[in-house]
C-alpha positions in Angstrom: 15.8 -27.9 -54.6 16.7 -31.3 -53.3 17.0 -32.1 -49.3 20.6 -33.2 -48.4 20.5 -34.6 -44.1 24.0 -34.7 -44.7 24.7 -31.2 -45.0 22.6 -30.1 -41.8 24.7 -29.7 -38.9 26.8 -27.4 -41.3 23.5 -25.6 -42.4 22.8 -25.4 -38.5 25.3 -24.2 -37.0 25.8 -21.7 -39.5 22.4 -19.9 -38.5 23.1 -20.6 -34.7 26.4 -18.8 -35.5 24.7 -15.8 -36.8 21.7 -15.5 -35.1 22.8 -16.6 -31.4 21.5 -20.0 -31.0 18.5 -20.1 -32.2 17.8 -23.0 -33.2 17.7 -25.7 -30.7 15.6 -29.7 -30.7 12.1 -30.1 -29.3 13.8 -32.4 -26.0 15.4 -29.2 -25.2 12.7 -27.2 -23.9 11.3 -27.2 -20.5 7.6 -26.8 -19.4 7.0 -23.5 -17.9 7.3 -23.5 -14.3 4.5 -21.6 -11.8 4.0 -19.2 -9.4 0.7 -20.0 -7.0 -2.4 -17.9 -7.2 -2.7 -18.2 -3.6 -5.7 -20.8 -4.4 -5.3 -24.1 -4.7 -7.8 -24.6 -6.8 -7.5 -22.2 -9.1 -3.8 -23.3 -9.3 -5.4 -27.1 -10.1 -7.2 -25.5 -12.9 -4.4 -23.7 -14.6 -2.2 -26.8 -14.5 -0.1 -25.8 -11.8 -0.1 -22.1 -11.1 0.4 -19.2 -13.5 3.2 -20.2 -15.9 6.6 -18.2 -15.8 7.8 -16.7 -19.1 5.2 -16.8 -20.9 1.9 -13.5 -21.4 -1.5 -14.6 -19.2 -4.7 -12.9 -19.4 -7.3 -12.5 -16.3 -10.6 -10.4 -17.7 -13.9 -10.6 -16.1 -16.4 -7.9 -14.7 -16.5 -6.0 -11.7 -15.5 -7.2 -8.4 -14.9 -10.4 -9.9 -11.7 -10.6 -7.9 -9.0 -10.3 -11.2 -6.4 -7.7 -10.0 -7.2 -9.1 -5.8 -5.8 -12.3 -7.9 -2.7 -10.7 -9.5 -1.7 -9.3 -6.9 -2.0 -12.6 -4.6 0.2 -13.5 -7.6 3.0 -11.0 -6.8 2.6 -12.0 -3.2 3.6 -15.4 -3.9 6.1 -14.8 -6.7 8.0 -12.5 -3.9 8.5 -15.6 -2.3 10.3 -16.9 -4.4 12.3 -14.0 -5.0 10.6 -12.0 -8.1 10.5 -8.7 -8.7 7.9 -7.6 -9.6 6.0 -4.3 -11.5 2.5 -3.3 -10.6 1.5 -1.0 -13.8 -0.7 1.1 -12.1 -3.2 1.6 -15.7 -6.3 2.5 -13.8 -4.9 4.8 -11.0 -6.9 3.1 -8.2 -3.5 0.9 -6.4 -4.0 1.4 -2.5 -0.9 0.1 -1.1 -2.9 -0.6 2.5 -6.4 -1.6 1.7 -5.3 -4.2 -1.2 -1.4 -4.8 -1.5 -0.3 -5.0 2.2 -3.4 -6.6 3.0 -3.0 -9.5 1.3 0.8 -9.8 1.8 2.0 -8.4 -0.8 5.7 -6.6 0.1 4.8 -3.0 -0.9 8.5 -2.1 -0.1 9.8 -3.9 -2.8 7.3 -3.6 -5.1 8.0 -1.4 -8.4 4.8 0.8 -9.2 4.3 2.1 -12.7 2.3 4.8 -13.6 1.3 5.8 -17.1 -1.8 5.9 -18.9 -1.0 5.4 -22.5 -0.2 2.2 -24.8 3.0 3.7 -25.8 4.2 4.7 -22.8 3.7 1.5 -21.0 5.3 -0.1 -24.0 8.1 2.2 -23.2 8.4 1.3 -19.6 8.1 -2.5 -19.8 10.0 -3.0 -22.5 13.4 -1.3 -20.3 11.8 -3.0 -16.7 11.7 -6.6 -19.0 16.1 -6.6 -18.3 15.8 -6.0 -14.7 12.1 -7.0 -13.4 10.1 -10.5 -13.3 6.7 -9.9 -12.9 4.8 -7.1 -14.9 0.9 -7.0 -14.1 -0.8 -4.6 -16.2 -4.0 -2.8 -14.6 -5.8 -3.0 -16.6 -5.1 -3.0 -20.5 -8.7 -1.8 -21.0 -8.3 1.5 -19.5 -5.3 2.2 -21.3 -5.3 4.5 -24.1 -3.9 5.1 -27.5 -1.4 8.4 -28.0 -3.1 9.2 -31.1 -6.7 8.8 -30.1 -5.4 11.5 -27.1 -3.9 13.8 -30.2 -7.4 14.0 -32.6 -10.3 15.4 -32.2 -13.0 14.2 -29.1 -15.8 14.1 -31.7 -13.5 11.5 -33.8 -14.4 8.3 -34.1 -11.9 5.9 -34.6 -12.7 2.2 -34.1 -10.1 -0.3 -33.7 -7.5 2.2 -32.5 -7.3 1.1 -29.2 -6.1 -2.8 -30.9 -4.3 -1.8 -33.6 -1.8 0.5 -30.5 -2.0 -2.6 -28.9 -0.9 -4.9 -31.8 2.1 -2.1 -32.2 3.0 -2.8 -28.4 3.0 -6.7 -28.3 5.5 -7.0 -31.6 7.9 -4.6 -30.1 7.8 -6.3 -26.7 7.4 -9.9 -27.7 10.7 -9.0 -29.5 12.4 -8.2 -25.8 10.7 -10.6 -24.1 12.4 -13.3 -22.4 10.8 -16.6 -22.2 12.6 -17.9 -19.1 12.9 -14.8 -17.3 9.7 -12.3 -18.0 6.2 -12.8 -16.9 3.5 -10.9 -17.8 -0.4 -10.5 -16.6 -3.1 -8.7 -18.7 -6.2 -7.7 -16.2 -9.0 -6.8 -18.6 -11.9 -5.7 -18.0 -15.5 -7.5 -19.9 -17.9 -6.6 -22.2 -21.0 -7.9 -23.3 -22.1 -9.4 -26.6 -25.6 -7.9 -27.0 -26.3 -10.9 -30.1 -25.6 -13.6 -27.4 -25.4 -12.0 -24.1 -21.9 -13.7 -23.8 -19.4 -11.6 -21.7 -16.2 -10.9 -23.7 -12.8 -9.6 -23.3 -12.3 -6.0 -25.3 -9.2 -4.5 -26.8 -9.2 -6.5 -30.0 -7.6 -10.2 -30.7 -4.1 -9.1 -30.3 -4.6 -9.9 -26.3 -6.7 -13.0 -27.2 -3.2 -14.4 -29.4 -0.8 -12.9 -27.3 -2.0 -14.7 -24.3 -0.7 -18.2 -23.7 -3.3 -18.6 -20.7 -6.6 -16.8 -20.5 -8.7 -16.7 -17.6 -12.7 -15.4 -17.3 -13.5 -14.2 -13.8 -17.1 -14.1 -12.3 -18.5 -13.1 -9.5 -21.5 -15.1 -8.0 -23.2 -15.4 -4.5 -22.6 -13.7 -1.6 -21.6 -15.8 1.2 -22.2 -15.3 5.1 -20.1 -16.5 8.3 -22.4 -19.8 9.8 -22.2 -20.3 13.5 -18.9 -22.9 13.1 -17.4 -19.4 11.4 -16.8 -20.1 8.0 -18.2 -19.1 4.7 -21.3 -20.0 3.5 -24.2 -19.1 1.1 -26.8 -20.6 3.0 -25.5 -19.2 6.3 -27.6 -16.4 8.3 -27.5 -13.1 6.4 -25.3 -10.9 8.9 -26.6 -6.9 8.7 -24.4 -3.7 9.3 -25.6 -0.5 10.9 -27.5 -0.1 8.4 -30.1 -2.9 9.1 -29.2 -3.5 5.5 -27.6 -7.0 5.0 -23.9 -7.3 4.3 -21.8 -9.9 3.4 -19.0 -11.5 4.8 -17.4 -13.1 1.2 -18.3 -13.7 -2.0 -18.1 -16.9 -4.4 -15.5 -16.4 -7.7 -15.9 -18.7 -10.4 -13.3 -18.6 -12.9 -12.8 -20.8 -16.1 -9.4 -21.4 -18.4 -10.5 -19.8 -21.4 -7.6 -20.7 -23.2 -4.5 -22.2 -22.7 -0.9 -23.5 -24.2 0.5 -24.9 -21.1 -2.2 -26.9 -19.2 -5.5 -28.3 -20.4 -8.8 -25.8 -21.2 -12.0 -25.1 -19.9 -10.8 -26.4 -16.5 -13.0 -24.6 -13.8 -12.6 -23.1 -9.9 -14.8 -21.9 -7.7 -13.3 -20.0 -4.9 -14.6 -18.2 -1.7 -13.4 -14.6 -1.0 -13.3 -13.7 2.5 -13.6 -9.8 2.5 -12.2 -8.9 5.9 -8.8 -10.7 4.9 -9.1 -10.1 1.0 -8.0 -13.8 1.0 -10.0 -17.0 -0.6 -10.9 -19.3 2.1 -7.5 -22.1 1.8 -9.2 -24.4 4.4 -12.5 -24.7 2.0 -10.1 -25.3 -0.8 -7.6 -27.8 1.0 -10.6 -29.9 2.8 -12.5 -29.7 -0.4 -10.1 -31.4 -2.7 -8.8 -34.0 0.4 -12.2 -35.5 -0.2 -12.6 -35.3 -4.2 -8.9 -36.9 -4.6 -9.8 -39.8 -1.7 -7.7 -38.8 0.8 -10.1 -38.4 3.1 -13.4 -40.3 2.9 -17.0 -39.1 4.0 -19.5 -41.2 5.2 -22.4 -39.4 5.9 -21.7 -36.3 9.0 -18.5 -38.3 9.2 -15.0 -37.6 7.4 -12.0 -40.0 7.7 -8.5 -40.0 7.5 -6.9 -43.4 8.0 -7.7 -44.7 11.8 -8.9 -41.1 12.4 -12.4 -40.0 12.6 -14.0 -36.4 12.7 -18.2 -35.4 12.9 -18.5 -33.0 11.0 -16.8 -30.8 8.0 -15.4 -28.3 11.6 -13.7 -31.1 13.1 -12.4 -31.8 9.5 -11.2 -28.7 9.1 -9.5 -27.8 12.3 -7.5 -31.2 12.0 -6.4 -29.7 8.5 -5.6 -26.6 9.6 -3.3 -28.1 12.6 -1.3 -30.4 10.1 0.7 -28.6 8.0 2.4 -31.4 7.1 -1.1 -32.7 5.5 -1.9 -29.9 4.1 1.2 -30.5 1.5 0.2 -33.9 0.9 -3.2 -32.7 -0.5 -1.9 -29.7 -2.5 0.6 -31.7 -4.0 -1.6 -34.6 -4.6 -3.9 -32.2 -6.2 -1.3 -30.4 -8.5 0.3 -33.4 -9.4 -3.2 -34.8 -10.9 -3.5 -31.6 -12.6 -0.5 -32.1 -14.3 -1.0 -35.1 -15.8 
């Protein structure tokens, strides 16, 4: 068989005809747009925010701040007018300690309960026509209708994936790219060869995800007298007399990713009274690595001004809300490049 250009707008728009446009030229595709983490620099990392209409992935252990950062997610994506699903996998939502903490909009947020692969499948795949944001808490603890139908002393490996695998063709099939979203929390397991921690549930996740993020937790960080957070800060002690912490340091990597450049890195600092990450450690932060504020020794400056000391620094940031753009969109539109 012989190629003939000629006959290809016939050829085209005879498939378009039939099977609704589906064919279209590479120029006529836009990048994914983003919705804020609520940290800057974990929105450096991932190129710009989490990308819109396409499947993300956050795993990671315990406390290593994954569904804290979907929901910041939903927070932010109410802002700009999403709606948004909170599948509630693990049975542990808490609409005042974590959602309405942070500022997420409980009253118009859609909570999902439902335990099982197939039913979630069920759920999201009628929500996709009338909701934005899905965030599924977590995959791992969801489980498979017919592991729940045999025997307890079964063993079935792989069932858990191969549900899974069923669920993602199904829904990919309804899944709009320019108007659904969708975030996998995971939880992590450890690779007893290499002592690597993994995400579980079988590849499918891995090759559905366009953007795939490993959470860690590291130090603990304490309030120093200027009040902010910091690991070699005083060690503040509770009732107890035991010591307690007043945040704790998340590290998180871009595992992979088909809309911004891998292995890009953030290291955030979680204040545990607000359930926020500290923005003014973030914002001040990357002022100074992209030059637009210049440190000379105890001294930081920002064109004719002059401030002694990373305090002064930040209360001038925190007052200029004006410069606080400048460096966030300096900073995102570097990450972009």
């Amino acid at each position: 068989m012989s190629v003939n250009t000629e006959n290809y707008d016939e050829i085209v728009s005879k498939i378009n005809s039939k099977y609704k446009n589906s064919i279209r030229m590479g120029n006529d595709f836009e990048s994914a747009a983003r919705i804020s983490t609520g940290s800057l620099e974990l929105d450096v990392a991932m190129g710009g925010g989490l990308p819109i209409g396409r499947w993300s992935r956050f795993f990671g252990g315990y406390s290593s701040a994954k569904s804290l950062t979907a929901l910041s997610v939903i927070r932010e994506a109410q802002k700009q007018g999403l709606k948004c699903a909170y599948y509630n996998v693990e049975k542990q939502y808490d609409p005042k300690f974590t959602a309405e903490k942070i500022g997420v909009n409980v009253d118009d947020l859609i909570v999902v309960e439902g335990t099982t692969i197939e039913e979630i499948t069920d759920k999201m795949e009628a929500l996709f026509s009338v909701v934005h944001l899905h965030v599924v808490d977590s995959c791992t603890a969801a489980v498979s209708e017919d592991e729940l139908n045999a025997d307890v002393r079964d063993w079935r490996p792989g069932i858990t994936a191969r549900s899974w695998g069923k669920s993602f063709r199904r829904l990919n099939e309804r899944f709009d790219a320019t108007e659904n979203t969708v975030i996998m929390v995971d939880q992590v397991r450890t690779n007893f060869r290499t002592g690597a921690e993994e995400a579980p549930g079988g590849r499918i996740l891995d090759h559905q995800s366009s953007m795939t993020v490993h959470f860690k937790k590291g130090s603990w960080l304490f309030r120093n007298s200027e009040g902010s957070l910091d690991e070699k800060a005083t060690q503040t002690k509770g009732m107890s007399g035991q010591a307690e912490p007043d945040g704790v340091e998340i590290k998180a990597r871009i595992q992979k990713s088909r809309v911004c450049r891998p292995f890009r890195t953030a290291t955030m600092r979680l204040d545990l009274d607000s359930l926020t990450f500290d923005r003014l450690f973030e914002v001040s932060k990357a002022a100074r690595y992209y030059g637009l504020v210049q440190q000379k020794g105890a001294y930081y400056y920002y064109g004719d001004q002059k401030f002694q000391g990373e305090k002064k620094l930040r209360e001038f940031i925190a007052g200029d809300l004006t410069f606080q753009e400048e460096i966030r969109a300096k900073a995102l539109e570097i990450s972009m490049r």
